[in-house]
N, C-alpha and C positions, 0 to 999 in steps of 0.2 A: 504494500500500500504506500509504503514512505517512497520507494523509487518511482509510481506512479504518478504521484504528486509535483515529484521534483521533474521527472520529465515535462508534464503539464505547465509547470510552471516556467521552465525553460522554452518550450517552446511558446509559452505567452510573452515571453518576453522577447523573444524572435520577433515574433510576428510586429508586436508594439516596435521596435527596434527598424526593424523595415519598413514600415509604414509611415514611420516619424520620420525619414531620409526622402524619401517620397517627394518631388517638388510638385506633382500634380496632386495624388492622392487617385488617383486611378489604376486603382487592381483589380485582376479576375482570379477567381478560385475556381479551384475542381471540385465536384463531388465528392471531396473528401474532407473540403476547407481547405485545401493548400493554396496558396498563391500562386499563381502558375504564369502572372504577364501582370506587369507594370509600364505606365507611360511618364517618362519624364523629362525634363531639360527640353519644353517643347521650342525655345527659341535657340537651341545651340546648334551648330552645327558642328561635327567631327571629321576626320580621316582619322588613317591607322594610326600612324604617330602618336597623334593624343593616345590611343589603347596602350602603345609600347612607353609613352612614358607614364602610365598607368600602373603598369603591370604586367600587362600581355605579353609573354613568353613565347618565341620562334612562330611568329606569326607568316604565316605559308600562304598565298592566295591561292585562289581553286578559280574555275572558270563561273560569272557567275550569271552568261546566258546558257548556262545550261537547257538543255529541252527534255523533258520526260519523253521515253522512248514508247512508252505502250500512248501516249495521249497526245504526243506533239505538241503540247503547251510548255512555256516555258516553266521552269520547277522557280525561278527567282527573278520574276517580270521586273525591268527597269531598275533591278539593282545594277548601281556602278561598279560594285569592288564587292569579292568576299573573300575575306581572311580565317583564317582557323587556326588556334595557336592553345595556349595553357594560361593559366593565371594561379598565381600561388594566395588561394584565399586560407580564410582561419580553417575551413576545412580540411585542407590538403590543396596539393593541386588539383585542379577540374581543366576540362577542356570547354573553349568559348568558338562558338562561330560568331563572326560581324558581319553583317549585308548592311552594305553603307551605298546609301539613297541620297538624290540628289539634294533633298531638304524634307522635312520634318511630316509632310502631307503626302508626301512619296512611300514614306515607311510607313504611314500610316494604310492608306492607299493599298498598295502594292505588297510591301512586307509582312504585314499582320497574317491574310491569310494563309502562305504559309509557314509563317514560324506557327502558329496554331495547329500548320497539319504534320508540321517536324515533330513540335513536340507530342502528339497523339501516337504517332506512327512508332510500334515496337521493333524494333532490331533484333536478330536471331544473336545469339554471341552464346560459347559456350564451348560444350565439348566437338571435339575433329570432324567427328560423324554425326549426320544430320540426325536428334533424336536421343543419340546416346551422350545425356548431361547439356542439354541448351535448354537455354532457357529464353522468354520472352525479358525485355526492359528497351526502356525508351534514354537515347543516350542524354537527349536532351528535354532535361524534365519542365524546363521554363523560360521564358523570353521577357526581355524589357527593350522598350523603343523608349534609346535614347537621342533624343533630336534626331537626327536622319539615319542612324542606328540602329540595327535589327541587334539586339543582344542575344545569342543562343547559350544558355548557361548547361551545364551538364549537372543533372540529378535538381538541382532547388533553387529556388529565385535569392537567394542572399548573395550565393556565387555572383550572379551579376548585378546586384545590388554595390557587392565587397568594390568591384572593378568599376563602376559608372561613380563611386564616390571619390575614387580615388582619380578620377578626370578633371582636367584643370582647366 
């Protein structure tokens, strides 16, 4: 009962913790209550730089008109740039994707949708052979659009919470 509490209590104090960081005050939850996407800094604009003097570790670009093969839609309509790097938050390190939009109605616009359908979307990861020891998880548990910035956090919304406070 005593580590119930103290868990509860900890993650109330998360929650309050990230919400008071918040410059809009605009979050969504999952069906569980997590926080899963925040909007913030709606008048900033970023590139990668600001990330790596952030925090962002060996940030990679990946191509980011990608097209879905089975749909022929683009997977990251009218993002300019995305990078996929690491960031060393209090949890450990996590891995971050950035879809950086021309301005702040772009990400909204454009990006939202599918950071929503990244982070729903389960990845197989697990054991060699399909079946034996894999498991379903989602790499990326949560998103925050900061100014023209698609935040892709791995596992929880603090991760990119830790990285957008630390932007200058």
């Amino acid at each position: 009962m005593k580590n119930i509490l103290i868990t509860i209590s900890l993650m109330a104090a998360f929650f309050l913790f990230a919400c008071g960081e918040s410059s809009s005050g605009q979050s969504s939850t999952n069906e569980d209550g997590i926080v899963t996407s925040r909007i913030i800094n709606e008048n900033n604009t970023y590139a990668i730089s600001h990330y790596e003097e952030a925090g962002l570790k060996k940030p990679k670009s990946i191509q980011a008109d990608a097209i879905d093969k089975k749909t022929g839609e683009p997977i990251t309509p009218n993002a300019q740039e995305i990078h996929v790097g690491f960031f060393k938050s209090s949890m450990g390190p996590k891995d971050i994707e950035l879809r950086i939009y021309t301005n702040h109605q772009d990400a909204l616009d454009y990006g939202v949708p599918p950071a929503k359908k990244t982070i729903s979307a389960a990845v197989e990861a697990g054991g060699a052979v399909k079946g034996a020891g894999t498991f379903a998880k989602s790499s990326y548990g949560a998103y925050v659009v900061s100014g023209n910035t698609i935040i892709l956090c791995q596992v929880q919304i603090e991760v990119c919470d830790e990285l957008s406070e630390s932007l200058k």
